[in-house]
C-alpha positions as CSV (number, residue, x, y, z in Angstrom):
1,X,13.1,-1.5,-19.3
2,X,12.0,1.8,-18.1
3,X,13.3,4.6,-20.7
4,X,14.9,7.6,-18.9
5,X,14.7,11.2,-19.4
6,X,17.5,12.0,-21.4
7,X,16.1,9.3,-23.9
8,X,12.8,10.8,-24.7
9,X,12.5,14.2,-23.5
10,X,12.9,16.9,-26.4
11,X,13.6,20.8,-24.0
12,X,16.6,22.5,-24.3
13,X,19.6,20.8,-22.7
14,X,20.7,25.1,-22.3
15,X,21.3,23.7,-18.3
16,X,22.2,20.6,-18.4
17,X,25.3,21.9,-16.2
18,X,23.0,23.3,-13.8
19,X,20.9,20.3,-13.9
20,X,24.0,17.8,-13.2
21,X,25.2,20.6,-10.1
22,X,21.9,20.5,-8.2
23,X,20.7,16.9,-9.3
24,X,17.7,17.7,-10.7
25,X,16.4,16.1,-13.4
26,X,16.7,18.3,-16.7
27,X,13.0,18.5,-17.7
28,X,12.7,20.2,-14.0
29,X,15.1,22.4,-14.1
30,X,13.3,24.0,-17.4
31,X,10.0,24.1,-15.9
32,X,11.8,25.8,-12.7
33,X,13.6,28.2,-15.3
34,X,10.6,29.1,-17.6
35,X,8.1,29.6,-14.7
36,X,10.9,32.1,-12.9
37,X,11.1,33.6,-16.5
38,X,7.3,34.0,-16.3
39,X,7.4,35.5,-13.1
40,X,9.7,38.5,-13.8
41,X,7.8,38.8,-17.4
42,X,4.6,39.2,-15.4
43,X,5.8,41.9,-13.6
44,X,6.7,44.0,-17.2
45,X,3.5,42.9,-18.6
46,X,1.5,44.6,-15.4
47,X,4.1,47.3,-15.3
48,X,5.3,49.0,-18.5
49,X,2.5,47.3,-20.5
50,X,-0.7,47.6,-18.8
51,X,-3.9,48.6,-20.6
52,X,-3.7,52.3,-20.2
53,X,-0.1,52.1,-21.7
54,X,-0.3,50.1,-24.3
55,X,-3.0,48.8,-27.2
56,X,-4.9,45.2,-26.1
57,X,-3.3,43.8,-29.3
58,X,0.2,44.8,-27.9
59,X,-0.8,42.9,-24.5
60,X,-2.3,40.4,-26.9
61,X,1.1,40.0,-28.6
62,X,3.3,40.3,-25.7
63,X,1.7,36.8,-24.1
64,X,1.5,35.1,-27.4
65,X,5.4,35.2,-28.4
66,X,6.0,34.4,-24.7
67,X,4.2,31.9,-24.6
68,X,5.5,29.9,-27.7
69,X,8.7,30.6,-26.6
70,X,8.8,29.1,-23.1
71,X,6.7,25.8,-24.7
72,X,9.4,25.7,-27.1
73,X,12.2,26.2,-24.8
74,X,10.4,23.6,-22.9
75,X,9.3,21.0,-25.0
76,X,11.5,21.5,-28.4
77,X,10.0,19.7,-31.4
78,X,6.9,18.3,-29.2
79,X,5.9,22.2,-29.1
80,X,4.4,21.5,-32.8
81,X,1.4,20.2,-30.6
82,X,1.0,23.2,-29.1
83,X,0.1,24.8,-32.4
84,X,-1.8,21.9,-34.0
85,X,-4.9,21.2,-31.6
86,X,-5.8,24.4,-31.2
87,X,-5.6,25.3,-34.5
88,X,-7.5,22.8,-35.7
89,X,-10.2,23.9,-32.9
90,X,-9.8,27.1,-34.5
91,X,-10.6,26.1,-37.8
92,X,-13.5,23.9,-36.8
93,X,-15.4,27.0,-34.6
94,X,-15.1,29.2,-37.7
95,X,-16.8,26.7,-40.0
96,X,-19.1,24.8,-37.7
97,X,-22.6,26.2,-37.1
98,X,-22.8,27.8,-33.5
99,X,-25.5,25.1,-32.7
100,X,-22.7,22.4,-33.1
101,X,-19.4,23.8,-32.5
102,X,-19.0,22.8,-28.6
103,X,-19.5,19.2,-29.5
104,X,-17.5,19.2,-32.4
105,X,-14.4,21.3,-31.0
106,X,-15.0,19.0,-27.9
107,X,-14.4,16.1,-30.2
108,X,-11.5,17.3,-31.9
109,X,-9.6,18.4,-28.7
110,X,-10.0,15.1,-27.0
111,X,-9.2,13.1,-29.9
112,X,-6.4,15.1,-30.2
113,X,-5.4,14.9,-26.5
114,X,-6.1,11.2,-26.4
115,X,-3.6,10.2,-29.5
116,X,-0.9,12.3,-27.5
117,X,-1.9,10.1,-24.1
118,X,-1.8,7.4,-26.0
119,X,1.5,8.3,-27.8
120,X,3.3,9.1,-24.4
121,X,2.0,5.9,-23.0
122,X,3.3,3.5,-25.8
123,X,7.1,5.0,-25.7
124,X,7.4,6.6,-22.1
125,X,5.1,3.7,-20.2
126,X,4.8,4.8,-16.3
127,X,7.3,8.0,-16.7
128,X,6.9,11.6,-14.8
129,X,8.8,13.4,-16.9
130,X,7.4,16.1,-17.8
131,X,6.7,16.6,-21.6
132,X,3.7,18.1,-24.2
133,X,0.7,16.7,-22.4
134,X,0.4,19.1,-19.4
135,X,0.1,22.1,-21.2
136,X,-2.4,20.1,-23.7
137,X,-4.4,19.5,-21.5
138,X,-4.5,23.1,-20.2
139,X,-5.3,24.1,-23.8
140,X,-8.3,21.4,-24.4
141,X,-10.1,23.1,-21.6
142,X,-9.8,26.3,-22.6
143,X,-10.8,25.5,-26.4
144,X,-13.5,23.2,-25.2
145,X,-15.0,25.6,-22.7
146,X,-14.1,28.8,-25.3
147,X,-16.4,26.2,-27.8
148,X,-19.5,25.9,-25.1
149,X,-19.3,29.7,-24.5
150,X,-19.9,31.0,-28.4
151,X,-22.5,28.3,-28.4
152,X,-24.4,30.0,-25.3
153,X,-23.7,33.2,-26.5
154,X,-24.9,32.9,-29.9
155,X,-27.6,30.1,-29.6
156,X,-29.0,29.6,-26.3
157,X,-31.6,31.9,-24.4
158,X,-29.8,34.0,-21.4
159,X,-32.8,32.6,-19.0
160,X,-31.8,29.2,-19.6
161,X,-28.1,29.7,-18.8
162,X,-27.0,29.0,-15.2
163,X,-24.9,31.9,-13.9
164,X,-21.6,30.7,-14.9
165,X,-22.7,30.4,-18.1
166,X,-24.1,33.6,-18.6
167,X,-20.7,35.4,-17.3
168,X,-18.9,33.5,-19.6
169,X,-21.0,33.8,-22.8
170,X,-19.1,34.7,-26.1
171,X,-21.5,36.9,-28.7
172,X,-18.7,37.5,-31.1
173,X,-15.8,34.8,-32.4
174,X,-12.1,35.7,-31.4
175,X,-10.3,37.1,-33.9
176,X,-7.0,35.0,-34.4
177,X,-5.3,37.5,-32.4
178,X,-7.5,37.1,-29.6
179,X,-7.6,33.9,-30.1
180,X,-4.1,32.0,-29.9
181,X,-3.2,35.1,-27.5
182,X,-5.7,33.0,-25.0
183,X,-4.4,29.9,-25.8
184,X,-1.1,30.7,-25.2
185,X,-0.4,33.2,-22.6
186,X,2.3,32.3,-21.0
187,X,0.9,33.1,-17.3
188,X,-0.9,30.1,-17.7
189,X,0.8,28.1,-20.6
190,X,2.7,25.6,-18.2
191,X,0.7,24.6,-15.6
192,X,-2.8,26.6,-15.0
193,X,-4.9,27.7,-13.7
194,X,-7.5,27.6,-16.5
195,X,-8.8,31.2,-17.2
196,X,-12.4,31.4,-19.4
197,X,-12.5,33.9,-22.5
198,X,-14.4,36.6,-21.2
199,X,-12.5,36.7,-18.0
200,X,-8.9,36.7,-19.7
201,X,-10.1,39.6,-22.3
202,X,-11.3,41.0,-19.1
203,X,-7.5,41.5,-17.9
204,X,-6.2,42.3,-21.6
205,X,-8.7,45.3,-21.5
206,X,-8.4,46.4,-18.4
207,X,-11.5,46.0,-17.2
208,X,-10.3,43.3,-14.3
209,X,-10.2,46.2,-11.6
210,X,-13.6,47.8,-12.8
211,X,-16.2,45.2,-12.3
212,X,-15.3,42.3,-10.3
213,X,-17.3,38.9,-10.9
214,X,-17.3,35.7,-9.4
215,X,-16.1,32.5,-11.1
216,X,-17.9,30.3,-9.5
217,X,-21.5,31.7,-9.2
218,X,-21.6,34.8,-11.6
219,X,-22.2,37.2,-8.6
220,X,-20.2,40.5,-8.2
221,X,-17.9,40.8,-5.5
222,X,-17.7,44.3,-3.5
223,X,-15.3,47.1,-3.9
224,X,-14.1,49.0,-0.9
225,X,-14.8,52.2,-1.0
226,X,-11.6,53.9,-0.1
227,X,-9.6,51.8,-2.8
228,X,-11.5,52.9,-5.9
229,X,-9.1,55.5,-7.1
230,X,-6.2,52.7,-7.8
231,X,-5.5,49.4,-8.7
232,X,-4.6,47.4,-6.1
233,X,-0.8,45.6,-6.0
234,X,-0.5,42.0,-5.8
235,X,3.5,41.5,-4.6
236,X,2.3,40.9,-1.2
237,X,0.3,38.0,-2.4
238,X,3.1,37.0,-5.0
239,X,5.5,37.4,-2.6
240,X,3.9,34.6,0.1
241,X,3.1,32.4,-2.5
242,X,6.4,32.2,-4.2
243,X,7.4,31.0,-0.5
244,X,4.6,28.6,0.1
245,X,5.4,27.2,-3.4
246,X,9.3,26.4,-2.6
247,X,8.6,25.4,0.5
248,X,5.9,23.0,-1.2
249,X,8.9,22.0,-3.5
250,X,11.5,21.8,-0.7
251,X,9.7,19.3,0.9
252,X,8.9,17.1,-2.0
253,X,12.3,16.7,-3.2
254,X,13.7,16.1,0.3
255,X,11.2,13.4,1.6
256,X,9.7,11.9,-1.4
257,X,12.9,9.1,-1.7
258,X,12.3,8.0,1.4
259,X,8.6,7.3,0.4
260,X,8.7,5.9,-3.4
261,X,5.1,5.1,-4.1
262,X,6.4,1.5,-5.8
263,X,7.3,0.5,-2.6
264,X,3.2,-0.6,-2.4
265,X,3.7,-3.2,-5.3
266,X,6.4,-4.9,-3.3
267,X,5.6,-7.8,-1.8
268,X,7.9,-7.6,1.4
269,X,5.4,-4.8,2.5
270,X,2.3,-6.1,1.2
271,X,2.7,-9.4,2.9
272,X,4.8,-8.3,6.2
273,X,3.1,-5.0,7.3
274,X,-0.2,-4.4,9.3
275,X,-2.9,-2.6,7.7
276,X,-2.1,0.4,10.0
277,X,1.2,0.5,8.8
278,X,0.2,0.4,4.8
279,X,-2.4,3.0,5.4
280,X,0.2,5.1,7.0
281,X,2.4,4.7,4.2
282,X,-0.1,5.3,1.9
283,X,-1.5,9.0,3.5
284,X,2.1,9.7,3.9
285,X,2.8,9.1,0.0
286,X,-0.1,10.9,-0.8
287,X,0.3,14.3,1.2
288,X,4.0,14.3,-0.1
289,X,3.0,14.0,-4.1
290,X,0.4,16.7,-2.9
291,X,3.1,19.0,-2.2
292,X,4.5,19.0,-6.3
293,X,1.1,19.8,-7.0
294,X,1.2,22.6,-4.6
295,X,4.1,23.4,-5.5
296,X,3.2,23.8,-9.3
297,X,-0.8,25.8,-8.5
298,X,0.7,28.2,-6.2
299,X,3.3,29.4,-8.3
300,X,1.4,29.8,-11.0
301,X,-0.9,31.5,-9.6
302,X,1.3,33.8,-7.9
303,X,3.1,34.5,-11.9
304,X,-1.0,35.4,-13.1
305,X,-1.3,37.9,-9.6
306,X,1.9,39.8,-10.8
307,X,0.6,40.2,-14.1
308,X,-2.5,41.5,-12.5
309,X,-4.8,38.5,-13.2
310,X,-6.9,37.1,-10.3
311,X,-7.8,40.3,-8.4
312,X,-11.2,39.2,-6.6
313,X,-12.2,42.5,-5.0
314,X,-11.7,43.1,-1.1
315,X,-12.0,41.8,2.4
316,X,-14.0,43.0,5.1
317,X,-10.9,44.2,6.3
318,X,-10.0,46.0,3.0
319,X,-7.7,44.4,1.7
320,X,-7.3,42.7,-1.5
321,X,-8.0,39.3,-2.5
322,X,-5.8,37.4,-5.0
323,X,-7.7,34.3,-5.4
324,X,-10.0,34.9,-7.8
325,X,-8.1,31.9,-10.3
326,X,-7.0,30.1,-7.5
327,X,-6.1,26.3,-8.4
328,X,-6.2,24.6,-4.8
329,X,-7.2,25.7,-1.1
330,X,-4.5,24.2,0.5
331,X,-5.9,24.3,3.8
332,X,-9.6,23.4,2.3
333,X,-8.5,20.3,1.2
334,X,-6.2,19.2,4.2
335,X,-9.2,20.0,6.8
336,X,-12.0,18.9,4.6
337,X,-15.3,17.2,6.6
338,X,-16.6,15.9,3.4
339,X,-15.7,14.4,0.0
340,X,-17.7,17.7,-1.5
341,X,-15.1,19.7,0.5
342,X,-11.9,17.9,-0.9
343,X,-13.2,17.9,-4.1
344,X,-14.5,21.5,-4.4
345,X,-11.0,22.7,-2.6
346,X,-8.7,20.7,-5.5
347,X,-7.9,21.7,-8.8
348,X,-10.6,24.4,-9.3
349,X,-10.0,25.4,-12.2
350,X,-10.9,21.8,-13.9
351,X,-13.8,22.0,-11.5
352,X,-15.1,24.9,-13.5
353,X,-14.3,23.3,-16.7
354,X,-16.5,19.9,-15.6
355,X,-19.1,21.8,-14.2
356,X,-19.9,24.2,-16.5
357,X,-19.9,22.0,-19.7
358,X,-21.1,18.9,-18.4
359,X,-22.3,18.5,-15.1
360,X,-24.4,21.1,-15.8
361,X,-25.5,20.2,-19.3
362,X,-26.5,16.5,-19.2
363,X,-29.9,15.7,-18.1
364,X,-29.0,11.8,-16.4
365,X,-25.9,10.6,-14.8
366,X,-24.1,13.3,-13.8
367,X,-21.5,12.1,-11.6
368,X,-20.9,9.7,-13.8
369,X,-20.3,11.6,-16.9
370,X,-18.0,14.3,-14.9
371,X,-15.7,11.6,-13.6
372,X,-15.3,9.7,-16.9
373,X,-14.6,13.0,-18.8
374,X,-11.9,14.1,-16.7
375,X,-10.9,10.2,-16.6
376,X,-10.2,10.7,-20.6
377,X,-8.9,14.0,-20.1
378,X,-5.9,12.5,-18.1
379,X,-4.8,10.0,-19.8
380,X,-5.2,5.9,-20.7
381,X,-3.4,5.0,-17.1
382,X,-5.3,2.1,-15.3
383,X,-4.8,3.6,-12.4
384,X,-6.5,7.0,-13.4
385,X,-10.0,4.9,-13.9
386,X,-9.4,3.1,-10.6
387,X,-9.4,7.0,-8.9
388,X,-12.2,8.5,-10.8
389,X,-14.4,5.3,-10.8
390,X,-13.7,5.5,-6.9
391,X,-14.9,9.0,-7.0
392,X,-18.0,8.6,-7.9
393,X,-18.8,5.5,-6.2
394,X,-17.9,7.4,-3.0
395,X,-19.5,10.4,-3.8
396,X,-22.4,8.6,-3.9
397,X,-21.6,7.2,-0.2
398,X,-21.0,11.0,0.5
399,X,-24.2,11.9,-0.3
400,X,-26.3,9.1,0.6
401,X,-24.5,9.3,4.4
402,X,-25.1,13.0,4.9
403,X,-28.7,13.1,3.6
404,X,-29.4,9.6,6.3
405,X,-26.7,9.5,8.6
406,X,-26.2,13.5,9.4
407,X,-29.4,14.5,10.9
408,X,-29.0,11.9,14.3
409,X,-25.8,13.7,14.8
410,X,-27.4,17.5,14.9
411,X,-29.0,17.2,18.4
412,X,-26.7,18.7,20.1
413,X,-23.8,20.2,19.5
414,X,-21.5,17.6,21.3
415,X,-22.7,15.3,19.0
416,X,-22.0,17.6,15.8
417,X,-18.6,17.9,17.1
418,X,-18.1,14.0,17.6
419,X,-20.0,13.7,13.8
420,X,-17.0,16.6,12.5
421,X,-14.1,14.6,14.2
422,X,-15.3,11.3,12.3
423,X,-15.4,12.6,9.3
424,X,-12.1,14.5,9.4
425,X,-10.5,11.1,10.3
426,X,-12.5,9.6,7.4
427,X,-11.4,12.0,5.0
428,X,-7.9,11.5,6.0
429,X,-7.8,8.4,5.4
430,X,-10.4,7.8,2.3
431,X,-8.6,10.4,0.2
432,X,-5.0,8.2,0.1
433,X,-7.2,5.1,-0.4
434,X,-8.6,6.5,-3.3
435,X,-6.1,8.4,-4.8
436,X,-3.1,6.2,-4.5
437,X,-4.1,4.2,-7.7
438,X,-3.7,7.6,-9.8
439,X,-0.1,7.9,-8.1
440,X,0.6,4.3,-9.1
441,X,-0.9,3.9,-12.4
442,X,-0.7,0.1,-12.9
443,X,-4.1,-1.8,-12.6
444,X,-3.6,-5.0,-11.1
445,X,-0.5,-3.3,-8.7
446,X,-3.6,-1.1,-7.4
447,X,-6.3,-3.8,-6.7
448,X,-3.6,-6.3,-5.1
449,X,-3.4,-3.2,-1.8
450,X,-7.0,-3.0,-2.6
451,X,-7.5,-6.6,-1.4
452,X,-4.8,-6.3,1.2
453,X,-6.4,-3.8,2.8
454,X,-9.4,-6.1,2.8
455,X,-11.2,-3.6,0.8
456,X,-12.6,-1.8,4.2
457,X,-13.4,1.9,2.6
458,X,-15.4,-0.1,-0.4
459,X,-17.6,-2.6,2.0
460,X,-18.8,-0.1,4.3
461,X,-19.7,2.1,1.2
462,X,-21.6,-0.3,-0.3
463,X,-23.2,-1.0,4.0
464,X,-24.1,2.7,4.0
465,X,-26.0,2.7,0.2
466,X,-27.7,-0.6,1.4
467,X,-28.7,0.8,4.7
468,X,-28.4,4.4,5.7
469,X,-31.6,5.0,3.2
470,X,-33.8,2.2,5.4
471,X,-32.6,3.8,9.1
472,X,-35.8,5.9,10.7
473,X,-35.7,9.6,9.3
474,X,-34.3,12.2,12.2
475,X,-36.2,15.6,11.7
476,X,-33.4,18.2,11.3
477,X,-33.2,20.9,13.7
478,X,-34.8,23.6,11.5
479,X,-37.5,21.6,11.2
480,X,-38.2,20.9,14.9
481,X,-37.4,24.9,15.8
482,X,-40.1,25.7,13.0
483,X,-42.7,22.7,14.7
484,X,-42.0,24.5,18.7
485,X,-42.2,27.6,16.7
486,X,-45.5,26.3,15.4
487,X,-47.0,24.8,18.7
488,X,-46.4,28.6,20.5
489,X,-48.3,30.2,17.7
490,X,-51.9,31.0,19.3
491,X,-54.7,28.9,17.3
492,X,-56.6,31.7,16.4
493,X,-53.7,33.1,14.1
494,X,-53.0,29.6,13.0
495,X,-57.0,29.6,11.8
496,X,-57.3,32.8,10.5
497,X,-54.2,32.2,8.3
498,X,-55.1,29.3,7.3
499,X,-59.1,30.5,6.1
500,X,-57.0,33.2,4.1
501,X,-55.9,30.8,2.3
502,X,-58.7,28.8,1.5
């Protein structure tokens, strides 16, 4: 017997009236309330407290109290966690030798994170209500990747850092100020985006409008000229995606009933629908949980732009950008050509937080070890090791099927466009195949549609490893314009170049 929400969930019951008016479960209607709360608190943060108003340590303050307040408000007694990983992170970075302290603050946090998975798992089995692990999980990338920073900035050698490590290198510990105010800022508390160290002291400091860096890469991005002399304001930018985000909300609530994702364990549909039909259902189930997630990014997002976080400099038309934390491209991800594409245009943040303290730190295996730490990072769910292991096995197709498979379609530009409109329809229907599983959660539920579906997506995967590599290399275009380009070059040049180099 499945345990309900008013059984296990520890918020405030404040709005339970308002939560039996609208219909809404109760846990929902406090995440609705404390991100509105958020919102409006952004707005006095950027407003009456900004950095030439006010002391950092008054901005530091200001988040921190907020902060605990909406995760208590939220979570009640389950809030203790809140305090308890991080400062126990805290504890182990100011005792642990900066040669060690990523691996061991990684340790602690994902221990830590695990027993609360775990926990969740053994008394709320296959629930979405919303409780402690969320905003855990928020906080073990930021301590993790806060742990990996002091380690680059106080033991490796700047040449060896890639560039996203280097912008994010820590050569002094956090005070405890600066250091739960991170933790806990309540732009970000709930439901992301993640925001690195130096970045968020960045915005406490005010030095966010002053030097503008990339995320991603470590490279600056430019400043218009004419809008030097003030900082720019986001409510344009807060004001769409406060829309986008109910309107993401509006239709999850109103069409998700008709589309429950158990329906694929029944065996009615299983058994008496085409293959068409459950692939259908399955892309339709998928887009429609898209829209929470949607729903959740943009508006947090949109709370960090009012508080003056994520300014990303300006557009070639001059105005400015609001992206700079961005969690999802919306329209990335729905258009994507490729796997890479999807992926890169999908929870960005935790892109970051994978890339920049594993992919890029182990030596063999990458995929692998990516997808299996942000396997752990989510949870125990069956169905969460079914969608990861699935994204590496098919980023491997991805890869192996561009490098062999590309090239005979770059001819001409007919046949670029017939290669595009392939893999759009691919991706469309790959991404529900391999994502439905981490909607589902239960194993053997997810393997019985697998085989139903005949396994399709999986079998000409494993066709394209085994054969795309034997098919006849295709020079690529560049290559062919650079032999013409050789062949027109008169011999004698060709010669004398080539006795200069001798």
């Amino acid at each position: 017997m499945t345990a309900s929400v008013e059984d296990y969930y520890d918020g405030s019951r404040t709005f339970a009236w308002l939560s039996a008016i609208i219909d809404v479960p109760i846990d929902q209607v406090n995440f609705l309330l404390t991100q509105f709360t958020a919102l409006i608190l952004a707005g006095v943060l950027r407003w009456f407290l900004s950095p030439a108003a006010v002391s950092a340590a008054i901005r530091h303050m200001f988040g921190l109290v907020i902060g605990l307040g909406l995760g208590y408000f939220c979570f009640g007694r389950q809030a203790i966690h809140l305090a308890g990983l991080p400062t126990l992170c805290y504890v182990a970075m100011q005792t642990q030798t900066p040669r060690s302290v990523q691996r061991v603050v990684l340790a602690i946090a994902l221990i830590y994170l695990s027993c609360v998975h775990y926990h969740r798992q053994m008394y709320n089995y296959g629930s979405y209500t919303l409780d402690i692990t969320g905003p855990l999980m928020v906080i073990t990338q930021k301590v993790t990747s806060l742990g990996f920073s002091i380690h680059d900035g106080l033991v490796r050698r700047e040449e060896d850092l890639s560039p996203i490590q280097r912008r994010q290198a820590v050569k002094k510990m956090p005070t405890a100020l600066e250091y739960f105010s991170y933790v806990f800022h309540f732009q970000a508390l709930m439901a992301g985006p993640v925001i690195l160290y130096r970045d968020y002291m960045d915005f406490i400091e005010g030095h966010s409008f002053k030097e503008i860096k990339g995320v991603t890469d470590g490279s600056k991005t430019s400043i218009h000229p004419d809008q030097r002399g003030h900082d720019p304001s986001p409510t344009l930018s807060v004001l769409k995606k406060v829309v986008v985000s109910l309107l993401c909300a509006a239709m999850f609530v109103t069409f998700i009933p008709s589309y429950p994702i158990q329906r694929l364990k029944d065996n009615d549909f299983l058994e008496n629908t085409t293959v068409f039909h459950k692939i259908w259902y399955m892309l339709v189930v998928a887009m429609l949980v898209r829209f929470k997630y949607y729903h959740a990014w943009i508006f947090s997002d949109a709370i960090c732009n009012n508080s003056g976080l994520g300014f990303n400099g300006y557009d070639s038309n001059g105005e400015p950008k609001w992206d700079l934390f961005s969690n999802v491209d919306v329209c990335g991800f729905e258009l994507s050509l490729n796997l890479k594409g999807s992926i890169e245009s999908w929870n960005k943040g935790t892109n970051t937080w994978l890339r920049s303290i594993v992919y890029e730190r182990v030596k063999r295996n990458k995929i692998v070890c990516t997808y299996a730490l942000s396997a752990l990072w989510h949870g125990f769910y069956p169905g969460y090791y079914l969608t990861f292991a699935n994204g590496a096995f098919f980023t491997v197709v991805s890869r192996i099927g561009r490098r062999h498979i590309r090239p005979y379609f770059l001819g001409s530009k007919n046949k670029k466009f017939l290669y595009d409109a392939l893999t759009f329809v691919v991706m469309r229907v790959l991404m529900p195949y391999m994502t439905f599983s981490f909607i589902l959660l239960e194993f053997v539920a997810s393997i019985r549609v697998y085989l139903y579906l005949y396994m399709f997506p999986h079998i000409i995967g494993l066709a394209i490893i085994v054969i795309a590599p034997r098919l006849p290399k295709v020079a690529s275009q560049t290559e062919t314009n650079n032999k013409k380009s050789l062949n027109n070059t008169p011999r004698e040049l060709i010669n004398g170049t080539a006795r200069k180099a001798m």
